[in-house]
C-alpha positions in Angstrom: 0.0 0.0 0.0 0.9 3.4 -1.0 0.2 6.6 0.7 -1.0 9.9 -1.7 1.6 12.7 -1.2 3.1 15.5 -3.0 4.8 12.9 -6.1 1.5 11.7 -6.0 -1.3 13.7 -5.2 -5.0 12.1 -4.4 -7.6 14.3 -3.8 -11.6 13.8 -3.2 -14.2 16.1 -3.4 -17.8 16.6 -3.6 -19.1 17.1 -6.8 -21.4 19.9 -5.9 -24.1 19.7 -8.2 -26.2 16.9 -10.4 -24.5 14.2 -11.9 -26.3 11.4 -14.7 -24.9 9.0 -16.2 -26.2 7.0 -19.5 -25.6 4.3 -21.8 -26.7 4.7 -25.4 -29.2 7.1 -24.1 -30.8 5.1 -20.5 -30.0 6.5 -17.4 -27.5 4.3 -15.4 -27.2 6.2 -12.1 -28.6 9.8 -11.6 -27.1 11.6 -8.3 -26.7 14.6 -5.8 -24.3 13.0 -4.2 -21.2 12.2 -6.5 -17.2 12.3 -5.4 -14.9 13.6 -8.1 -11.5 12.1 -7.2 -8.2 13.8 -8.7 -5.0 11.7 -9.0 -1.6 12.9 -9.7 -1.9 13.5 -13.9 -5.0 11.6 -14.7 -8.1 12.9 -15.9 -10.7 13.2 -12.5 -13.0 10.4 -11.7 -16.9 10.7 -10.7 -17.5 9.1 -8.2 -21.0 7.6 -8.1 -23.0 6.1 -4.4 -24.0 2.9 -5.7 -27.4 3.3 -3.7 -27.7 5.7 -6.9 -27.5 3.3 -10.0 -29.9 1.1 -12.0 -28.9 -2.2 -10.9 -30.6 -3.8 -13.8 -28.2 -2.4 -16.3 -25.2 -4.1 -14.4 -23.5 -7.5 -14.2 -20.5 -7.9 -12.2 -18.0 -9.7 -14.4 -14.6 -11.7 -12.7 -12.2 -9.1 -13.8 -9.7 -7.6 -10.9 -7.6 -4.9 -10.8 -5.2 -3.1 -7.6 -3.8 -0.1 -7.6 -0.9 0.6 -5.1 -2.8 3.6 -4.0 -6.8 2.8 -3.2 -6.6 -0.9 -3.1 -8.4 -3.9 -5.1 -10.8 -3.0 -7.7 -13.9 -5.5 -8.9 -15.8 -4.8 -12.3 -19.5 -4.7 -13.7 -20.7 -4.7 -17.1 -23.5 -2.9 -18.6 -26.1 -3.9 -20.4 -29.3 -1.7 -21.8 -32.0 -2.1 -24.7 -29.5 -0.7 -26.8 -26.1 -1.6 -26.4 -24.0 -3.6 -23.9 -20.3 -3.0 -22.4 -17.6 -5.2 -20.8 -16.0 -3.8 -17.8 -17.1 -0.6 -18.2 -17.8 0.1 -14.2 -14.9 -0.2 -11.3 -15.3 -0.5 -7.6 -13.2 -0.4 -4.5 -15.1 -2.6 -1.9 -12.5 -1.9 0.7 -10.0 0.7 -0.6 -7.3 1.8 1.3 -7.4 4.5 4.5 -6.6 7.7 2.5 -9.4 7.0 0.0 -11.9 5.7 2.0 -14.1 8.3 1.0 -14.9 6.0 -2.1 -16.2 3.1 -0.5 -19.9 2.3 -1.5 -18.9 4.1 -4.9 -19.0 3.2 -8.5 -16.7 4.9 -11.5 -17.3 4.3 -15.2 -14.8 4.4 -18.1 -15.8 7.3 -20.4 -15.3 5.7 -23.3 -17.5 3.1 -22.8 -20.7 5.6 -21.5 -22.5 8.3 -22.9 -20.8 11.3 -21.9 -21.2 12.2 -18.2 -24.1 14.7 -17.6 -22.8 17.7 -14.9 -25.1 20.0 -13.4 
């Protein structure tokens, strides 16, 4: 396990307004209530409560990932009336201390979604 610090910077916020998020045009997960987490260079993440998706649109799939930073990472696909994606959903069950704020949270690749409604 690695701790965030200045060579490599982890930040989580709020996102302060309304966030959706949709697959070739059905809503996924709609919230008030999104993180947006910043990581050294990447691009930010939204962070979505999972209490906030559409369940039926997702199946978790066996694919694991770990990051050195926020832990082990399990994977859903999605599936709507209109088109279907592997792996296009992450998850940190238990991630580590510094990024515990994301626990109970869902992220989605944004190539794989429609682009990510902010309000």
């Amino acid at each position: 396990m690695r701790q965030p610090g200045a060579d490599h910077p982890i930040t989580i916020l709020p996102h302060p307004g309304r966030i959706r998020i949709r697959l070739a045009g059905t809503l996924l997960a709609e919230t008030d209530a999104a993180l947006m987490l910043t990581e050294a260079n990447y691009p930010p993440v939204v962070y979505v409560p999972r209490a906030d998706a559409r369940w039926a649109h997702f199946t978790p799939t066996a694919r694991r990932t770990h990051c050195p930073y926020k832990g082990d990472a399990s994977y859903f696909s999605l599936t709507t009336p209109d088109a279907s994606r592997a792996d296009a959903v992450w998850s940190y069950e238990a991630p580590y201390p510094a990024v515990a704020a994301i626990a109970g949270h869902l992220a989605f690749y944004t190539d794989k979604i429609d682009p990510i409604e902010l309000a």
